[in-house]
BALOBA-1460 file (C-alpha; in Angstrom, 3 decimals):
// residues 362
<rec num="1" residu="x" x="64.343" y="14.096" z="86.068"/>
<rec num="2" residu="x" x="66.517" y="12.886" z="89.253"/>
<rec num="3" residu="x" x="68.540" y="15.809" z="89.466"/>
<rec num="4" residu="x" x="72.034" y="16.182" z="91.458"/>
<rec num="5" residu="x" x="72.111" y="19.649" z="92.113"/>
<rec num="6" residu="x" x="76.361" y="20.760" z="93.174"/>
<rec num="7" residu="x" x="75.868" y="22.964" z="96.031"/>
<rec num="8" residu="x" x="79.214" y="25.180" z="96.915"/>
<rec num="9" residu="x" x="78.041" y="26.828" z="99.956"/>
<rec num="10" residu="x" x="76.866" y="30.393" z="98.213"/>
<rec num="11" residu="x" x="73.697" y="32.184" z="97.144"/>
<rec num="12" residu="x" x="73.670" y="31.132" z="93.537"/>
<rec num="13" residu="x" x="73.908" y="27.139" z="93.616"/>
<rec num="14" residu="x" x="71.503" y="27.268" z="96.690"/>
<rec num="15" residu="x" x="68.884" y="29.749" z="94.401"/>
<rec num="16" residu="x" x="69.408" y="27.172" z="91.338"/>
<rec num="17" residu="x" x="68.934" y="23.882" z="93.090"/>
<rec num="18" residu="x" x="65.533" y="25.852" z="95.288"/>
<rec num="19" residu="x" x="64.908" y="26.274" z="91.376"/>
<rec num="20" residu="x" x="65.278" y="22.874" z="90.225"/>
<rec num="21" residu="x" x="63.701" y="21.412" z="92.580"/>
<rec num="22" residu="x" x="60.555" y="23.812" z="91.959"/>
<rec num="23" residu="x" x="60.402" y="22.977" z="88.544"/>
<rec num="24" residu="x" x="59.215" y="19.393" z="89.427"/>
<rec num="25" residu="x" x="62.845" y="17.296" z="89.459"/>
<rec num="26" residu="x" x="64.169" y="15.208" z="92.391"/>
<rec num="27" residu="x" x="66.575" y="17.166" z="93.340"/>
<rec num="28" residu="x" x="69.202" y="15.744" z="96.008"/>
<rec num="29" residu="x" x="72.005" y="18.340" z="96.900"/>
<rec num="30" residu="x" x="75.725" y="17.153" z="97.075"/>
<rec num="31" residu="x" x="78.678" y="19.530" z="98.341"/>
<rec num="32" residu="x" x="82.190" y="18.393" z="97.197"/>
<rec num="33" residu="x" x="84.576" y="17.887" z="99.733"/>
<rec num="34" residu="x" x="88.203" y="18.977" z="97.908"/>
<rec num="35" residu="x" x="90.581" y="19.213" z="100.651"/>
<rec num="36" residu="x" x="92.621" y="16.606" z="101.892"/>
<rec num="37" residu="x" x="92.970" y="18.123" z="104.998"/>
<rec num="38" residu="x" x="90.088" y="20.236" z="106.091"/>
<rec num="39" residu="x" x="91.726" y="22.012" z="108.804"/>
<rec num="40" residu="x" x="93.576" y="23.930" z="106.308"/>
<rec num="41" residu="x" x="90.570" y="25.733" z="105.177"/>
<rec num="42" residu="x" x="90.274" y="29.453" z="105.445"/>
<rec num="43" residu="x" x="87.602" y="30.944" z="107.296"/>
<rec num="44" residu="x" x="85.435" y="33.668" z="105.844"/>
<rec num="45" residu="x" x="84.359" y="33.986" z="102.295"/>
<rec num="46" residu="x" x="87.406" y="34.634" z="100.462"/>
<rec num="47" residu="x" x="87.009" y="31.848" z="98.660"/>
<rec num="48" residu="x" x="85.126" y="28.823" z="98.262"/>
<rec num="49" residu="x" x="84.902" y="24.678" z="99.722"/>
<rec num="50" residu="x" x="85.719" y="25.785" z="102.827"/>
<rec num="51" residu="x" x="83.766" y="23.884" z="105.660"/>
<rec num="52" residu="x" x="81.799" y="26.833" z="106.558"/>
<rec num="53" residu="x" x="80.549" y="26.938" z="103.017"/>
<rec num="54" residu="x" x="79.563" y="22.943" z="103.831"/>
<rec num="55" residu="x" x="77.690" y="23.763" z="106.690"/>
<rec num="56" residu="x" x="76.005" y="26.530" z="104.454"/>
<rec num="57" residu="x" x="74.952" y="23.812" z="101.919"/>
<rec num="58" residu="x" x="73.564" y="21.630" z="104.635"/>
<rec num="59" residu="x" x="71.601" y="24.376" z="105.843"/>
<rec num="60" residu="x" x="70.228" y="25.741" z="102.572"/>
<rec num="61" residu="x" x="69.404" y="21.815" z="101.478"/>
<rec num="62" residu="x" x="67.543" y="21.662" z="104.618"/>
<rec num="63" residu="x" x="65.442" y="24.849" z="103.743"/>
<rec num="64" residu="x" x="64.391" y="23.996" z="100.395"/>
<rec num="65" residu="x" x="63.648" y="20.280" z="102.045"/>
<rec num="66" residu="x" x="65.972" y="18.282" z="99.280"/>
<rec num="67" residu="x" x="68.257" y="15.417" z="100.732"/>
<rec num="68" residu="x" x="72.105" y="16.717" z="101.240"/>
<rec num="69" residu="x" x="75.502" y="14.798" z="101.047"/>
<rec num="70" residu="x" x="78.784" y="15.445" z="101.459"/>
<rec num="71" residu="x" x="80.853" y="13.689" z="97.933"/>
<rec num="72" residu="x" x="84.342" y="13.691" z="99.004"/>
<rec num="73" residu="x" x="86.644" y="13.492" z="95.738"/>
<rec num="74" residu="x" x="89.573" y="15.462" z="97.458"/>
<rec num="75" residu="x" x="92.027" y="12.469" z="95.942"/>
<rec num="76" residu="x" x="90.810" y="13.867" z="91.982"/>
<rec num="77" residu="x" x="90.601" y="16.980" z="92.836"/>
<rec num="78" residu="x" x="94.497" y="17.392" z="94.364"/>
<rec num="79" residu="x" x="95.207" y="15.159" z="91.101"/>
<rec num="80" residu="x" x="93.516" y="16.991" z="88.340"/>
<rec num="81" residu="x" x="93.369" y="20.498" z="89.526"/>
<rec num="82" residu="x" x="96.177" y="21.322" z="91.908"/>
<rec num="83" residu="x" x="98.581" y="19.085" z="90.051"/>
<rec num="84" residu="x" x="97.639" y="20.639" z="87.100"/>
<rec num="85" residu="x" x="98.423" y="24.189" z="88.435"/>
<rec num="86" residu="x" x="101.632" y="23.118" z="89.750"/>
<rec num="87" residu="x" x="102.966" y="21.724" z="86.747"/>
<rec num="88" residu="x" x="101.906" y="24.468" z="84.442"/>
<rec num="89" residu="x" x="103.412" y="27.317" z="86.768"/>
<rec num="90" residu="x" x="106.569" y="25.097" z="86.460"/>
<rec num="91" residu="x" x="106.417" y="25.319" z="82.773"/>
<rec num="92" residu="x" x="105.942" y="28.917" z="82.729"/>
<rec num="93" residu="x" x="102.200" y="28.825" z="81.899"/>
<rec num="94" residu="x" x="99.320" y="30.851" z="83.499"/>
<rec num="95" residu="x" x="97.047" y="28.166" z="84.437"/>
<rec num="96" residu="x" x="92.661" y="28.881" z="85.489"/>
<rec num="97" residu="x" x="91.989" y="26.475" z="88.143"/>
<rec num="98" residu="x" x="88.242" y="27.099" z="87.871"/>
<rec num="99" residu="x" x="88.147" y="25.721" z="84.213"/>
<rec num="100" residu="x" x="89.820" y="22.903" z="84.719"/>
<rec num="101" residu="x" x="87.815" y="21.828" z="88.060"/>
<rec num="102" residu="x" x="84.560" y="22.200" z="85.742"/>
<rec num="103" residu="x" x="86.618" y="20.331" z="83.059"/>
<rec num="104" residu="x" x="87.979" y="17.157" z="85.437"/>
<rec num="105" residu="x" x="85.579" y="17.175" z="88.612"/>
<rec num="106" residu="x" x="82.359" y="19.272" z="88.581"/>
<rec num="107" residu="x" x="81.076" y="17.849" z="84.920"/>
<rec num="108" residu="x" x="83.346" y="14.706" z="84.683"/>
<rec num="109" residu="x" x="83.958" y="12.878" z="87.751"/>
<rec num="110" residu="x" x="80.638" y="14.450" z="89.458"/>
<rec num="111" residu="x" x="78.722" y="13.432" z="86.531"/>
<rec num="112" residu="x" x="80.331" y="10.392" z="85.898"/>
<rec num="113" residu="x" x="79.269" y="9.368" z="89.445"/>
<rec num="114" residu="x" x="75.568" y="10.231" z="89.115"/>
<rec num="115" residu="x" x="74.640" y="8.693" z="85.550"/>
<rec num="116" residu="x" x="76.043" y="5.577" z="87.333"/>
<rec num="117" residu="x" x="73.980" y="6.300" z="90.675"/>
<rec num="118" residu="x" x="71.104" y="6.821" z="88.322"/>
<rec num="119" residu="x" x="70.755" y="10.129" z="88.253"/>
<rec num="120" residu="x" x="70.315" y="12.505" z="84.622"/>
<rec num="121" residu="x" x="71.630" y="15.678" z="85.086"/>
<rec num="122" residu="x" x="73.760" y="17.756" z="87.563"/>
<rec num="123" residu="x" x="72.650" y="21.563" z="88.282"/>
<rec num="124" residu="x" x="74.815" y="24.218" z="89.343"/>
<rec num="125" residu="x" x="74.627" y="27.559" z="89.827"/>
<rec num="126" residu="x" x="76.884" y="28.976" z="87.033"/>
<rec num="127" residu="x" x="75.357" y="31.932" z="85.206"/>
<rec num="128" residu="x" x="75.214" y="30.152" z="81.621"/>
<rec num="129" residu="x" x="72.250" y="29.455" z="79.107"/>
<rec num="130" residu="x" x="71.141" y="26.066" z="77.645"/>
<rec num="131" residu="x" x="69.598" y="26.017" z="73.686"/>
<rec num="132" residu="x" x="68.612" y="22.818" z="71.729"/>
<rec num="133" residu="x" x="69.967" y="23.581" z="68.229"/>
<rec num="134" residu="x" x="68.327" y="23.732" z="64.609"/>
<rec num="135" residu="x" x="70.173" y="20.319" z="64.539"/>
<rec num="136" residu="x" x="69.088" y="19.011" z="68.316"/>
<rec num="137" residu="x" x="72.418" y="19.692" z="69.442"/>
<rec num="138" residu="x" x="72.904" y="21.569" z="73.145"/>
<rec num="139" residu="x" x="74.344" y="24.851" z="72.692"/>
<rec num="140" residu="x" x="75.999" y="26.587" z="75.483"/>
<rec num="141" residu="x" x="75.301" y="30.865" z="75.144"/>
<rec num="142" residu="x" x="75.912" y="33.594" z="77.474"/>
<rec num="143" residu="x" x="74.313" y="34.479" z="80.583"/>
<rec num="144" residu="x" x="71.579" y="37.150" z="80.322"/>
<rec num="145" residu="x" x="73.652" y="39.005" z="82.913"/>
<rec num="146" residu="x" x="76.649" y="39.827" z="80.788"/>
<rec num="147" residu="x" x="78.738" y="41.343" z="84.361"/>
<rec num="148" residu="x" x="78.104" y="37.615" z="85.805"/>
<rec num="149" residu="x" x="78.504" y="36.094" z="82.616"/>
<rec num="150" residu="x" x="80.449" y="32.254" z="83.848"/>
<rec num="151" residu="x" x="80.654" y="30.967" z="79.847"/>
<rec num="152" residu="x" x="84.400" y="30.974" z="80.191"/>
<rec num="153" residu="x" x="84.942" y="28.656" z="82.615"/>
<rec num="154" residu="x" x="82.025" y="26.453" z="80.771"/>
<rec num="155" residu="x" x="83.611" y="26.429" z="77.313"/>
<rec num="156" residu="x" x="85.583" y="23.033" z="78.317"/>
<rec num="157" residu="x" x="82.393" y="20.872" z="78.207"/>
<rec num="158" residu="x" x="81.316" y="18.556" z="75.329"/>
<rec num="159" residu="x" x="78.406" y="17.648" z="73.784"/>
<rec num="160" residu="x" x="77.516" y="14.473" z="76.059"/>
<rec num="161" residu="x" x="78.379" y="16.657" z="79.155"/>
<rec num="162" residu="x" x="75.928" y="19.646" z="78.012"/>
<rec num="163" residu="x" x="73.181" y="17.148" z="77.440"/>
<rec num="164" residu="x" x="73.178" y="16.267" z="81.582"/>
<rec num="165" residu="x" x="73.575" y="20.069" z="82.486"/>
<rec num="166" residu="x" x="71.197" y="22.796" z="84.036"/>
<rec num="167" residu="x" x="72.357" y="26.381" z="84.240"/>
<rec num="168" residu="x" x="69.040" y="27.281" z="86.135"/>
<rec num="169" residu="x" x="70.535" y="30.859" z="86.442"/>
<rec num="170" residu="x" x="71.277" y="31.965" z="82.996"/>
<rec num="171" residu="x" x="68.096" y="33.953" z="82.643"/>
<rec num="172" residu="x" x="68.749" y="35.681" z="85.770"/>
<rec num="173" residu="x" x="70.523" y="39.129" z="87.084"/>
<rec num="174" residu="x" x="72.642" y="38.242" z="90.106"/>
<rec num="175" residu="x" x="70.350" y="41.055" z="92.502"/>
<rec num="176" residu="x" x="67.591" y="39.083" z="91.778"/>
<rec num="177" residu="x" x="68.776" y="36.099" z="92.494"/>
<rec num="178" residu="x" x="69.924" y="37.542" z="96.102"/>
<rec num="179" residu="x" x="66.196" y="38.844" z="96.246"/>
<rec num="180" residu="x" x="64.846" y="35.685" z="95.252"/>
<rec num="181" residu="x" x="66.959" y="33.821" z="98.024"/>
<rec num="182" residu="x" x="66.054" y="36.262" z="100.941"/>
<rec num="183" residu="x" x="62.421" y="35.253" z="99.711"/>
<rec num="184" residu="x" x="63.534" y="32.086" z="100.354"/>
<rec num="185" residu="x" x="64.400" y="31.967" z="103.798"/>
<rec num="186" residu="x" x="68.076" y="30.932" z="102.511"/>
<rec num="187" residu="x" x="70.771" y="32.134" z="105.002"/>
<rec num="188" residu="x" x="73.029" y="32.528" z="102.069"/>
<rec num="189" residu="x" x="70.959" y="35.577" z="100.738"/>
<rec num="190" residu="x" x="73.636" y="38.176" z="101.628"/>
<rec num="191" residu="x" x="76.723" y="35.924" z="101.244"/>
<rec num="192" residu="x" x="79.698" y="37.779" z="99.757"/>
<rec num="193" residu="x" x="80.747" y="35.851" z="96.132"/>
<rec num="194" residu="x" x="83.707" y="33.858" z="96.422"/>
<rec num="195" residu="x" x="87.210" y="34.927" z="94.541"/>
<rec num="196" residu="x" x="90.524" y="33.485" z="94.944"/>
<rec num="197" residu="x" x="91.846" y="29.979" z="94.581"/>
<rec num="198" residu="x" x="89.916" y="27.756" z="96.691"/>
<rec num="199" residu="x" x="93.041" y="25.216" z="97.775"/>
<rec num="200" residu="x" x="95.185" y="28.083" z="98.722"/>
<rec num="201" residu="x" x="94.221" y="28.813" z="101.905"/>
<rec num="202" residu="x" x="95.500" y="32.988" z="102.793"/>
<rec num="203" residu="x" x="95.052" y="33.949" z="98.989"/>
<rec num="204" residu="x" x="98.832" y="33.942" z="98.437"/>
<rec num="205" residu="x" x="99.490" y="31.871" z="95.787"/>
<rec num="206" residu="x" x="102.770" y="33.721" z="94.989"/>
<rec num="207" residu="x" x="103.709" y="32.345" z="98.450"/>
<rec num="208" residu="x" x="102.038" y="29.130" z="97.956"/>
<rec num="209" residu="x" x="103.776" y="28.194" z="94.706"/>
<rec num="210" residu="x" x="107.227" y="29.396" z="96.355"/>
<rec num="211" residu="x" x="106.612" y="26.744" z="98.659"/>
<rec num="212" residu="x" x="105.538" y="23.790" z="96.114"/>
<rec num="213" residu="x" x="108.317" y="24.795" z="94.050"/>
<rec num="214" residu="x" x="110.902" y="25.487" z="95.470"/>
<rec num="215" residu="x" x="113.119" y="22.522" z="94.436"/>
<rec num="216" residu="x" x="112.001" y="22.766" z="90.362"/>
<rec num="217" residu="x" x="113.014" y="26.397" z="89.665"/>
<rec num="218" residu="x" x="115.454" y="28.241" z="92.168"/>
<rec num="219" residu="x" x="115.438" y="31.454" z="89.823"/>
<rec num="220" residu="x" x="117.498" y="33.478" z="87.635"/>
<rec num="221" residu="x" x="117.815" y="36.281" z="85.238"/>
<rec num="222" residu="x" x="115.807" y="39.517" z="84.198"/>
<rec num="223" residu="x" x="116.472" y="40.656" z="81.284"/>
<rec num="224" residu="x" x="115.826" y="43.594" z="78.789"/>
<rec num="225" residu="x" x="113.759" y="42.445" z="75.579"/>
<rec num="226" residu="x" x="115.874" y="45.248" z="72.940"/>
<rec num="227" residu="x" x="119.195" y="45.319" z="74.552"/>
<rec num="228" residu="x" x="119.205" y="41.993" z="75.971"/>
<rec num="229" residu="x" x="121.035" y="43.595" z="79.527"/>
<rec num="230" residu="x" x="120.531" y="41.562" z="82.677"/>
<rec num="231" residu="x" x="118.430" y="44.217" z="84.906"/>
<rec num="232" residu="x" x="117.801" y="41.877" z="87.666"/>
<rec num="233" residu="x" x="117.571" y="38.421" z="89.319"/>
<rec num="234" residu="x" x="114.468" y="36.667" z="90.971"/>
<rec num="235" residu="x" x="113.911" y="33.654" z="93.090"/>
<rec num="236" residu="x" x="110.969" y="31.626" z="90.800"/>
<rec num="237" residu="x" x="109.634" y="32.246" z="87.260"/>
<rec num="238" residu="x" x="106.557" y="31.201" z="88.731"/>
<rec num="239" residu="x" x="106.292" y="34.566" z="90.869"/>
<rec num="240" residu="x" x="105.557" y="35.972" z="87.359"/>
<rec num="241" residu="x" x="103.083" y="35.928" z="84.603"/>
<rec num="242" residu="x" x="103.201" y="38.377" z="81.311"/>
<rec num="243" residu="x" x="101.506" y="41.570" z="81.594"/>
<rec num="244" residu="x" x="102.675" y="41.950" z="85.236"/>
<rec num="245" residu="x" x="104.477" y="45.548" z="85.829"/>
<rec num="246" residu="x" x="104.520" y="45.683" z="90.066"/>
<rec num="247" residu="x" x="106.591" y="43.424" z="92.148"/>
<rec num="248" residu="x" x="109.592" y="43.187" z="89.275"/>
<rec num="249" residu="x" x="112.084" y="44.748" z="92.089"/>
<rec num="250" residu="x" x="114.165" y="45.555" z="89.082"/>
<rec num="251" residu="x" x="115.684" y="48.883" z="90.451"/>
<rec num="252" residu="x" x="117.192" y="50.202" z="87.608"/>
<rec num="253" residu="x" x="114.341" y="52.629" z="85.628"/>
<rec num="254" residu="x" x="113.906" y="52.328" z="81.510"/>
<rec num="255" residu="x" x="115.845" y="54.600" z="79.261"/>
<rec num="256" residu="x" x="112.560" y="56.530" z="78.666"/>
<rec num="257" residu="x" x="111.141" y="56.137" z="82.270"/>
<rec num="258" residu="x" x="108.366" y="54.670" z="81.704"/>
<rec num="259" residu="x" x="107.512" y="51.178" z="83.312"/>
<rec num="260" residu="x" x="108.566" y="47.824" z="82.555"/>
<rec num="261" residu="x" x="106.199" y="44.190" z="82.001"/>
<rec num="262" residu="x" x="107.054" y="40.558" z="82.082"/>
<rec num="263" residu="x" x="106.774" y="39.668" z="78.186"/>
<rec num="264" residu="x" x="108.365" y="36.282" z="78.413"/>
<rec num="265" residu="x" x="108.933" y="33.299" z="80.669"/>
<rec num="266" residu="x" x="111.695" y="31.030" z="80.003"/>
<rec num="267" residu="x" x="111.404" y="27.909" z="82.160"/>
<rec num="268" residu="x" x="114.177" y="26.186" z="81.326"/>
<rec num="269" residu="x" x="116.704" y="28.865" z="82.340"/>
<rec num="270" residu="x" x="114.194" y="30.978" z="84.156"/>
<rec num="271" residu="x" x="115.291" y="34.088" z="81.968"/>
<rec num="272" residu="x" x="112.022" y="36.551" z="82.488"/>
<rec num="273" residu="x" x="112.199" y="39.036" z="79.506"/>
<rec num="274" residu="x" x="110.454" y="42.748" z="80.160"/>
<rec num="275" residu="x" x="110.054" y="45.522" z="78.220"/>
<rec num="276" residu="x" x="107.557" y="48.263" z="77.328"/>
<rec num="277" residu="x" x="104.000" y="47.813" z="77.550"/>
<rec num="278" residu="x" x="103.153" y="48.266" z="73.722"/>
<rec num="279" residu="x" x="105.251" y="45.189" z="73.414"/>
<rec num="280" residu="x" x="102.664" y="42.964" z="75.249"/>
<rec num="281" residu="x" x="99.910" y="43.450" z="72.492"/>
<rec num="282" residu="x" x="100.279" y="40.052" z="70.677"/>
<rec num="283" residu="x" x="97.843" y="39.434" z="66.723"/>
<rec num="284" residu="x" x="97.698" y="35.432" z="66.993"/>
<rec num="285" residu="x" x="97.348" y="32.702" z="68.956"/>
<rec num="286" residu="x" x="98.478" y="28.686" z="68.629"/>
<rec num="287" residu="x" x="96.071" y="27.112" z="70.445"/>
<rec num="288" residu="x" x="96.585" y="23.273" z="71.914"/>
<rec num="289" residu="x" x="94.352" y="20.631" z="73.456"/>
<rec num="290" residu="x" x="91.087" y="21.559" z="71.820"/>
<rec num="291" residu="x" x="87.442" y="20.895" z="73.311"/>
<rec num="292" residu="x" x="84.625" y="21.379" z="71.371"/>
<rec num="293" residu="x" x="80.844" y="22.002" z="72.286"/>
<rec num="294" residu="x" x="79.205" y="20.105" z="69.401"/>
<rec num="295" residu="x" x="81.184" y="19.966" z="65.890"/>
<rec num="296" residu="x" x="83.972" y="21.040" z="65.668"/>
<rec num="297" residu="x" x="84.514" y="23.437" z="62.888"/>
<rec num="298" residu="x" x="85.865" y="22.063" z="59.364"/>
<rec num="299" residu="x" x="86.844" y="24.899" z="57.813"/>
<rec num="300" residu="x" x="88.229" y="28.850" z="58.806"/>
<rec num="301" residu="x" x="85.728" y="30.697" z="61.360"/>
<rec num="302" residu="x" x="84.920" y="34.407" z="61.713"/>
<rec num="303" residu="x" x="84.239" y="34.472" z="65.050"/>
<rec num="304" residu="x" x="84.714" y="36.477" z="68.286"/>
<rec num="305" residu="x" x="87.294" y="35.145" z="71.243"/>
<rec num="306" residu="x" x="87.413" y="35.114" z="75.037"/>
<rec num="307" residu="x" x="91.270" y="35.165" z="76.718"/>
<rec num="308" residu="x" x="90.401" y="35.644" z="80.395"/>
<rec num="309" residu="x" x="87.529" y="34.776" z="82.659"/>
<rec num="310" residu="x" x="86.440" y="38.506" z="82.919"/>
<rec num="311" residu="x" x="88.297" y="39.925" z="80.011"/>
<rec num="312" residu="x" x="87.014" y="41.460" z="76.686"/>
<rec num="313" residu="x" x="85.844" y="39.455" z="73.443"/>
<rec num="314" residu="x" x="88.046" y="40.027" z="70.149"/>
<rec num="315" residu="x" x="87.045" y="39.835" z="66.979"/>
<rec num="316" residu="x" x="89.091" y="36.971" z="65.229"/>
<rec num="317" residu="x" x="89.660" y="34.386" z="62.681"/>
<rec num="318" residu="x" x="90.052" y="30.410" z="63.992"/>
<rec num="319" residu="x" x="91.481" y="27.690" z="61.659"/>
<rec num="320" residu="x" x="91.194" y="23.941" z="62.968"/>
<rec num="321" residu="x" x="94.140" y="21.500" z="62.304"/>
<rec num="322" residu="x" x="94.773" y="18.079" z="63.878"/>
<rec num="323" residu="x" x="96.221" y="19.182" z="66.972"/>
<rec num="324" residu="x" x="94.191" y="22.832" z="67.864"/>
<rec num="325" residu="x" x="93.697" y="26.227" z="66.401"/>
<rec num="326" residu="x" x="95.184" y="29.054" z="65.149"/>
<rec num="327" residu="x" x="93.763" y="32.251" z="65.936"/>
<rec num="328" residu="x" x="94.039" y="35.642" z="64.072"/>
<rec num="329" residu="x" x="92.704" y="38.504" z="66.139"/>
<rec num="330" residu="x" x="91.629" y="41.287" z="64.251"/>
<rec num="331" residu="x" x="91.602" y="43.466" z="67.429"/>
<rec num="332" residu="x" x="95.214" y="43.041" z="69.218"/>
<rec num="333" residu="x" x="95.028" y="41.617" z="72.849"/>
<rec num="334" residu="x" x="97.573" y="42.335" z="75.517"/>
<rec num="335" residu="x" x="99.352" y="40.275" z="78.166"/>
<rec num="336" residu="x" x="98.121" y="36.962" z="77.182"/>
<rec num="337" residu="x" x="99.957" y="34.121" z="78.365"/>
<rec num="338" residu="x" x="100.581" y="30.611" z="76.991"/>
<rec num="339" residu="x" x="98.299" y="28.505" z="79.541"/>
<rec num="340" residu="x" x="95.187" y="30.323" z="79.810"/>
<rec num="341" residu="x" x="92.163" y="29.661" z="77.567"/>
<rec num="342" residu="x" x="91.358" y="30.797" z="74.550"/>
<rec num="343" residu="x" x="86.856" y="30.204" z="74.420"/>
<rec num="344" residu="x" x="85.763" y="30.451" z="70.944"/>
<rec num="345" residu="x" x="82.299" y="32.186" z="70.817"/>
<rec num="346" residu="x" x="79.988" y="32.799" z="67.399"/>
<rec num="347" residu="x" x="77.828" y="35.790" z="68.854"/>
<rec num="348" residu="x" x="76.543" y="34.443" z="72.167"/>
<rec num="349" residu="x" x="77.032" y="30.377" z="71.723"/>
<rec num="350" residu="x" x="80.156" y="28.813" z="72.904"/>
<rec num="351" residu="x" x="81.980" y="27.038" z="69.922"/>
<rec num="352" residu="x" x="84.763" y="25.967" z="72.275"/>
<rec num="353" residu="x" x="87.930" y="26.045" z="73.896"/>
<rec num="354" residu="x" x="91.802" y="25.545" z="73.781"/>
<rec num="355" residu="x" x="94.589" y="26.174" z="76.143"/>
<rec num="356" residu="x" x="97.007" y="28.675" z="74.436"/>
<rec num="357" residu="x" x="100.170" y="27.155" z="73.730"/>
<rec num="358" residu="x" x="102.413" y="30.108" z="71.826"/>
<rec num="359" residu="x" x="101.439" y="34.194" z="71.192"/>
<rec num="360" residu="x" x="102.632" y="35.845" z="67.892"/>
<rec num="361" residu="x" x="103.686" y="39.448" z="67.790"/>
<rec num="362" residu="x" x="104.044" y="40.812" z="64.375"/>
């Protein structure tokens, strides 16, 4: 197969492409250029797209002897992705960049660009298994190493994208893919993994989205959930997100002394409600802008679901209507808030997705 294998800059999509390219495909390399103005990347390895992680790619292209370009789609990227987050901060939502780039750019416009180029497949290094179904259908399962484990962010892709994916990786532990790359002669052997946002810069994004938003939502109120007293004031709803205890500068302790979280955003008026921490744990879920795997499901689901790229699974019940899902958890989750992803799982295979849209509390 002509293979475009996405290369970030870091040990694991330089290990899978070295990979796919050993496995008999004609593999060219591509690293996506995101920023529209490069000189506002960081330096170091705080995160990732930064031009030192370019100059990485080029280097580990040039090892594994595979032809290397540079794809800039900085334009979608600011338009899907940072956009996106901007707008769903606004709204009082806890947005995951990272999904929505795989969503929009790494299997959309990426792949979109190289089925037309003639290629059949893009490779990355996520740490994700690929299964052809009883039925011939793709299913997307866990990574053997559960601590790596990248399903999460995955669980936005369809049917048509999974069917021009490799996850060269998902059979792998992460040490021996470092091991493997030393082998290698790859540079990137010992590179540290990236975390943060990638388009904000010094890893502030409280600062960031002050200074984005600071003409939608100029503050207000914070308030008491049972007695309803104003405790506080604060300059940007979007400085918060529920489940967050430090930072609340509310002054004034709890009756009982114990600390307060953010259990509510309010937009609109940008009320933040807070309150004790058992209040947090939320039972169900409305769940909007559904993407499914394969089929979606026609009828109730006893399943298991993930609410955060590194969080736990909970066992729960999922019923499909016209516009999402419901979920019932049968094991209560805590400070889960409307915007981030709800990935439906049955055992190891990814069912789906949905962006959460409400929490219930009984």
């Amino acid at each position: 197969m002509k293979v475009l294998a996405a290369m970030s800059g870091g040990v694991d999509s330089a290990v899978a492409a070295a990979r796919a390219a050993e496995a008999g495909h004609d593999v060219t390399g591509i690293h996506l250029a995101l920023s529209r103005n490069p000189k506002s990347y960081r330096t170091g390895a705080r995160g990732c797209c930064t031009i030192e992680d370019a100059n990485d790619a080029r280097r580990a292209a040039d090892a594994i002897g595979i032809p290397f370009y540079v794809w800039d789609m900085s334009e979608q990227f600011h338009e899907a992705v940072v956009e996106d987050f901007l707008a769903e901060y606004a709204g009082g939502r806890t947005p995951n960049p990272c999904l929505r780039c795989n969503e929009k750019i790494k299997f959309a416009a990426v792949l979109d660009r190289g089925l037309a180029l003639g290629f059949d497949a893009v490779a990355t290094g996520h740490y994700a298994q690929l299964r052809t179904g009883a039925d011939g259908t793709i299913q997307l399962h866990r990574a053997v190493d559960a601590g790596k484990d990248q399903s999460y962010v995955l669980g936005v892709l369809t049917q048509e994208q999974l069917a021009h994916s490799l996850f060269p990786l998902g059979d792998s532990p992460k040490t021996q893919v470092r091991e493997e790359a030393a082998r290698r002669g790859l540079q990137v052997a010992a590179k540290p993994d990236s975390h943060d946002i990638c388009f904000i810069s010094d890893g502030d994004t409280g600062g960031w989205l002050g200074e984005k938003l600071s003409d939608v939502n100029r503050g207000g109120p914070i308030v008491d959930a049972s007695s309803g007293e104003r405790l506080g004031t604060h300059e940007g709803s979007w400085r918060f997100t529920v489940g967050q205890r430090k930072g609340l500068r509310i002054g004034t302790p709890a009756a009982d002394g114990r600390p307060r979280y953010v259990l509510d955003i309010e937009p609109v008026s940008g009320t933040v409600t807070v309150g004790p921490r058992e209040d947090l744990a939320v039972d169900g879920l409305e769940c909007i802008r559904p993407l499914w795997c394969s089929v979606a499901p026609s009828a109730p689901l006893e399943c298991t679901v993930q609410l955060r790229a590194h969080g736990d699974e909970h066992r729960a019940v999922v019923v499909p209507s016209a516009t999402g899902f419901s979920v019932t958890l049968r094991d209560p989750a805590s400070g889960i808030a409307p915007g981030q992803a709800c990935v439906v799982y049955d055992d190891t295979r990814v069912v789906g997705s949905g962006t959460i849209a409400k929490t219930v509390r009984s």
